[in-house]
C-alpha positions in Angstrom: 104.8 59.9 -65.4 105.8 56.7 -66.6 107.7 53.4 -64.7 109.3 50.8 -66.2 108.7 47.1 -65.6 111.8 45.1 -64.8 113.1 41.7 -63.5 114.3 43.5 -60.0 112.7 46.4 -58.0 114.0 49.8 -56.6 114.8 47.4 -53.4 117.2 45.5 -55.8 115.2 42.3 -54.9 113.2 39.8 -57.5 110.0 40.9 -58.4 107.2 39.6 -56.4 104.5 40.8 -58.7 104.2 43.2 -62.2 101.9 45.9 -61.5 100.0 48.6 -63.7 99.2 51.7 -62.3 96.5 53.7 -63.9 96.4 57.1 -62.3 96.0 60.4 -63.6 97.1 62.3 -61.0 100.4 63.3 -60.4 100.2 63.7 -56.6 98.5 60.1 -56.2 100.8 58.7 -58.8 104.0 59.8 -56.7 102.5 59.0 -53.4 101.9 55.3 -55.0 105.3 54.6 -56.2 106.7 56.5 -52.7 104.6 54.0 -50.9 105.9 51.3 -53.3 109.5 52.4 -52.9 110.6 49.3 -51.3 108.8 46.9 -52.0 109.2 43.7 -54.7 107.0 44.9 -56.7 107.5 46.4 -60.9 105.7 49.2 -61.5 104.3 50.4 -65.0 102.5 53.9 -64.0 100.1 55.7 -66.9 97.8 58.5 -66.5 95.1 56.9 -68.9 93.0 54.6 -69.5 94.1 54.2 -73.5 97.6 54.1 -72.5 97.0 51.1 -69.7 95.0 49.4 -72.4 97.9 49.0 -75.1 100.0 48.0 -72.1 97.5 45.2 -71.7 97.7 44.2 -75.2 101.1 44.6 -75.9 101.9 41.0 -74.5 105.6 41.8 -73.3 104.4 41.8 -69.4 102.2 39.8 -67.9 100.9 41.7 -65.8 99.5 40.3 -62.1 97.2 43.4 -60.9 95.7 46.2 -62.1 95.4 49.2 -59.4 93.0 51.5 -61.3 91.0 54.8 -60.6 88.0 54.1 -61.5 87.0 57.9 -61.4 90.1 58.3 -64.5 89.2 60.4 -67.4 85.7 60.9 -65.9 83.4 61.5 -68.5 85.6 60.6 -71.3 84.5 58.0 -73.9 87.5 55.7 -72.8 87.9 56.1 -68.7 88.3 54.4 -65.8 84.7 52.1 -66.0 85.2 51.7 -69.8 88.6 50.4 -69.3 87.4 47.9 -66.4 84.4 46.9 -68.5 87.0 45.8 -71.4 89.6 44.4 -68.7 86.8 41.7 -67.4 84.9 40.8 -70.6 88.3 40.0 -72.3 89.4 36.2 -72.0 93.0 36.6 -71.8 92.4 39.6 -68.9 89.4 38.7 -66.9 91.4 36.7 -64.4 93.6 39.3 -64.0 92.6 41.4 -60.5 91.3 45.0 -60.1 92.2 46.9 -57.1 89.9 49.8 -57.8 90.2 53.7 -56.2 87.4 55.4 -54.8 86.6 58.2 -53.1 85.3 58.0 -49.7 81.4 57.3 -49.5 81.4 56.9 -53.0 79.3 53.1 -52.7 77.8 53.6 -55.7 80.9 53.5 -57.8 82.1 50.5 -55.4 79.1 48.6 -55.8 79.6 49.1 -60.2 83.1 48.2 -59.8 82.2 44.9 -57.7 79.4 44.0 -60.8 81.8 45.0 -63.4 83.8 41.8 -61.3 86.5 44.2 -59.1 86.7 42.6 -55.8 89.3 44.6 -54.4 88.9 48.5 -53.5 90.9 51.0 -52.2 88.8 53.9 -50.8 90.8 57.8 -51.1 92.9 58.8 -49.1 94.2 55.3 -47.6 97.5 54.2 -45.7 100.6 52.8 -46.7 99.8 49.6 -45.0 96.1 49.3 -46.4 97.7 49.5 -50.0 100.5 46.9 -49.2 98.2 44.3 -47.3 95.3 44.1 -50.6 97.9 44.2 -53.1 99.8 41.4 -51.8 96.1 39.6 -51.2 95.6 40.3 -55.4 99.1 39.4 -56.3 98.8 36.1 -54.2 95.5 35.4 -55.7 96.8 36.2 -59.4 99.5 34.0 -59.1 97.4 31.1 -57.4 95.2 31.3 -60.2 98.3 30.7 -62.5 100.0 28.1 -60.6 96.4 26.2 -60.4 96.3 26.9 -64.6 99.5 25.9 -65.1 98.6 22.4 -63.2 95.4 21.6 -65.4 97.4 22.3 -68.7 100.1 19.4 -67.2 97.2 16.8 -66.2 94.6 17.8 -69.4 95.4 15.2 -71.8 92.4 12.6 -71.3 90.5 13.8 -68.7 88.1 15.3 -71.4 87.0 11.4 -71.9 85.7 11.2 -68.2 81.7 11.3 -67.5 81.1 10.4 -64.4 83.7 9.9 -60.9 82.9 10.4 -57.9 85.9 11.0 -55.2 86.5 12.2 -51.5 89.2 14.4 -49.8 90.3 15.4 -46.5 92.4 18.0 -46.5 94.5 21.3 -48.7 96.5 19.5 -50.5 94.0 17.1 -51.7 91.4 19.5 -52.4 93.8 21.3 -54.6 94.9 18.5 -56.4 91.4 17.5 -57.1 90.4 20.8 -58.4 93.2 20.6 -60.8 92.2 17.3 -62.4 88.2 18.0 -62.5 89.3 21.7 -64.1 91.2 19.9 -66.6 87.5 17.6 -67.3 85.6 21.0 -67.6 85.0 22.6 -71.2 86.8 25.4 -69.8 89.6 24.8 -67.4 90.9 28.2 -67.3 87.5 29.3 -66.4 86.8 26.9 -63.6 89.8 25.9 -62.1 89.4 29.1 -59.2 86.2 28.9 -58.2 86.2 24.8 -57.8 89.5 25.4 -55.9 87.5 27.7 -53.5 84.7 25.7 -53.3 86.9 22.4 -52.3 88.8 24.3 -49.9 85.8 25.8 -48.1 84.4 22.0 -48.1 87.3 21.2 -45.9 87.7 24.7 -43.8 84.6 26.1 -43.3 82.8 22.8 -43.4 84.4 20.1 -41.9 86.9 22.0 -39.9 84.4 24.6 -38.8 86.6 27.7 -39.1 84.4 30.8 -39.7 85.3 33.9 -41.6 86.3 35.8 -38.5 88.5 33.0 -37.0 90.3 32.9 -40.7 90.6 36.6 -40.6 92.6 36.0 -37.0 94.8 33.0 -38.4 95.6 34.6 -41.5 96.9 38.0 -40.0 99.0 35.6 -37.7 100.2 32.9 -40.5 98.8 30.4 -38.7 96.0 29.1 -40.9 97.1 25.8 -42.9 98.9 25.1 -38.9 95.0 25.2 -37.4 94.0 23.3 -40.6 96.6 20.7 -40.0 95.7 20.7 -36.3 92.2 20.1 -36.6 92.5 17.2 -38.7 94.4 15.5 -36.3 91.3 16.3 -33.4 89.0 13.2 -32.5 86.1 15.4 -33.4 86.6 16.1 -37.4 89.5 13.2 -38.0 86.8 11.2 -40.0 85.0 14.2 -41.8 85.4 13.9 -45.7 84.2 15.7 -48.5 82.5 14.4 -51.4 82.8 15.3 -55.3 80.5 14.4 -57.8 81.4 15.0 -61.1 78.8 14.2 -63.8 79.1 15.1 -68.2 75.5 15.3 -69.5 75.2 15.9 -73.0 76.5 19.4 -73.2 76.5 20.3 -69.3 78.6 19.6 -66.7 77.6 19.5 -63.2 79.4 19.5 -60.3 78.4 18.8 -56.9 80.0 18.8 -53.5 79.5 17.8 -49.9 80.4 18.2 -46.3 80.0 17.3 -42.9 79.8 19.9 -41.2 77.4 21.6 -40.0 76.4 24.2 -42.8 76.9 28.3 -42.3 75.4 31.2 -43.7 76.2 31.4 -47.4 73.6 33.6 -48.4 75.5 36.8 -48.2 79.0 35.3 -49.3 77.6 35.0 -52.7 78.3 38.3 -53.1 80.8 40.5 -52.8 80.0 43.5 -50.3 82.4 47.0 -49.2 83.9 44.9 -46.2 85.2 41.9 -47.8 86.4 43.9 -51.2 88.9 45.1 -48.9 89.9 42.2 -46.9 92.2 39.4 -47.4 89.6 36.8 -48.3 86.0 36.3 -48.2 85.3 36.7 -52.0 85.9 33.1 -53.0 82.1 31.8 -53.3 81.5 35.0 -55.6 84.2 34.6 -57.3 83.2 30.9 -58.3 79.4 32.3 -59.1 80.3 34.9 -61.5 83.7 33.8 -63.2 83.6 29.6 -63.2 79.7 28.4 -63.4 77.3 29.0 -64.8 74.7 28.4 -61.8 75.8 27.8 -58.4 73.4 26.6 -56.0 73.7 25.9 -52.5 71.6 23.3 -50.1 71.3 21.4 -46.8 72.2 24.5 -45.0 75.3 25.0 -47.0 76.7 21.6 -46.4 76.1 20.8 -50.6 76.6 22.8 -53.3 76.4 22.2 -56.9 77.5 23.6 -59.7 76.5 23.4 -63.7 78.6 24.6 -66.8 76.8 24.5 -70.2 78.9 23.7 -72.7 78.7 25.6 -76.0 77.4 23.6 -79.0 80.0 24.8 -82.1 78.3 25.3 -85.6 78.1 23.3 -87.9 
């Protein structure tokens, strides 16, 4: 079975997001595009990994996820993990998100997936709702990633010239303006522009404003999350918080480094990805950042600083 990918779904409304389904299947591939029926979404279905891999390179659809069985063609030469492996290590893909299909208690294969760098999992069988709610958290982040790239390419020009700035922000829209220009300073802006957006924002949430992972879970789920922001910064007790970012060029490094004043959290196990968060809709910034956009992340004062170093490579001469 094979969909094509077009500028209006089944629903007759504009595409929210292009997605490649790699299935091999039939009965999960129908159930998938049943479940899919009405919703925004394009869907290019293929029952193999070679197939899904030319649609990748063809360049005629751009596409924003990826739902793959990572059990597909089992054994084969080109599968499932193959087909994930060459998805992340290639430049022009790596950004693109992996919802991977499991089995149920099959950890191991999650916990290959997650290093391969899939943070979002799907474990067989799984609900119509489940499959909705992290596909539209991997759509949103794919086209948030694009949106931020598209930014840095605007603003690029001479920020390559900059060694050292120091600023301070307050709030979303700041942070996200900030990450743009400092991306556009990095040697690769496509590369950091994410993770320094996540860091920023968790500055201002889970720093300054003190919201915690399972108080975002609850605002989120209701919409009410950049309204909490909003109110927060107008409380007595976090008005004059700011954040801090130190940006620094040393011969061939960059290094980053950012502050709060908060009171610090437990980062330690938001650095990487586990089961839970693969499957929720957010949590995976901070390991995001550490294995896509630096090349060492380091955290400090209890979580209130962070920095951040990108070595640049040297071409030959």
């Amino acid at each position: 079975m094979k969909g094509t990918n077009s500028s209006l779904s089944d629903s007759g409304s504009a595409v929210a997001a292009n997605l490649l389904i790699v299935e091999d299947e039939p009965a999960y591939q129908g159930l998938i595009v049943q479940m899919l029926a009405d919703q925004p979404y394009a869907l290019t279905v293929v029952g193999d990994a070679e197939a899904a891999w030319q649609h990748l390179n063809a360049g005629d659809i751009r596409f924003d996820v990826v739902l793959l069985d990572l059990m597909l063609g089992d054994g084969d030469i080109f599968g499932g993990r193959t087909l994930l492996r060459q998805i992340k290590s290639d430049p022009r893909l790596r950004h693109t998100p992996v919802v991977l299909q499991t089995v149920h208690g099959a950890s191991e294969d999650i916990a290959e997936g997650i290093r391969a760098g899939a943070y979002y999992y799907l474990v067989k069988p799984y609900s119509a709702a489940l499959l909705l709610s992290i596909l539209q958290t991997a759509a949103g982040d794919s086209r948030h990633f694009h949106d931020l790239l598209a930014r840095v390419k605007q603003g690029q020009a001479s920020l390559g010239l900059m060694n050292r700035a120091e600023f301070r922000f307050r709030d979303l829209n700041e942070a996200r303006a900030l990450a743009t220009s400092i991306a556009g300073a990095c040697p690769e802006p496509s590369r950091t522009i994410l993770g320094l957006t996540e860091i920023l924002i968790n500055a201002v949430e889970h720093g300054n404003l003190a919201i915690g992972y399972d108080l975002k879970t609850e605002l989120l789920e209701s919409g009410r999350w950049e309204e909490e922001i909003q109110r927060r910064l107008s409380l007595p007790e976090y008005s004059e918080r700011w954040a801090r970012l130190l940006f620094v060029r040393e011969g061939t490094e960059v290094r980053l480094m950012v502050e709060d004043q908060g009171d610090g959290f437990d980062w330690q196990k938001y650095l990487e990805i586990d089961a839970r968060r693969a499957a929720a809709s957010h949590g995976r910034g901070m390991a995001l950042a550490k294995a896509l956009s630096f090349d060492e992340v380091q955290y400090l004062d209890s979580g209130r600083r962070v920095e951040m170093r990108i070595h640049q490579s040297v071409p030959n001469a």
